[in-house]
Phi, psi and omega in degrees: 000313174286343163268014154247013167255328167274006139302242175351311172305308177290314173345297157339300135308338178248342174260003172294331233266317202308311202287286171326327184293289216313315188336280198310279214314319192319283173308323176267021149276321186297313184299313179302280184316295187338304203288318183286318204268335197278290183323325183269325153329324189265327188257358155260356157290335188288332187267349181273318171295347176285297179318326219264354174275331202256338211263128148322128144352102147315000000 
């Protein structure tokens, strides 16, 4: 009895352990893209202000 309640437990533990790795890594790609999504925002405003300087007069 007491080796399949330490059984279970461990299980229990290692797919906790498992789930917290996914956790983790899940959140620093996210951190990351965000950190990417920000950068390619700031170079098409800089290139879209370029464009609107360069385009003739209406």
């Amino acid at each position: 009895m007491l080796f399949w309640v330490l059984l279970f437990v461990g299980l229990g533990v290692v797919g906790l352990g498992t789930l917290a790795a996914l956790t983790v890594r899940l959140w620093r790609q996210v951190r990351q893209l965000g950190r990417e999504v920000s950068a390619a925002s700031a170079k098409l405003a800089a290139v879209s202000d370029e464009l609107q300087r360069a385009a003739p007069p209406r």
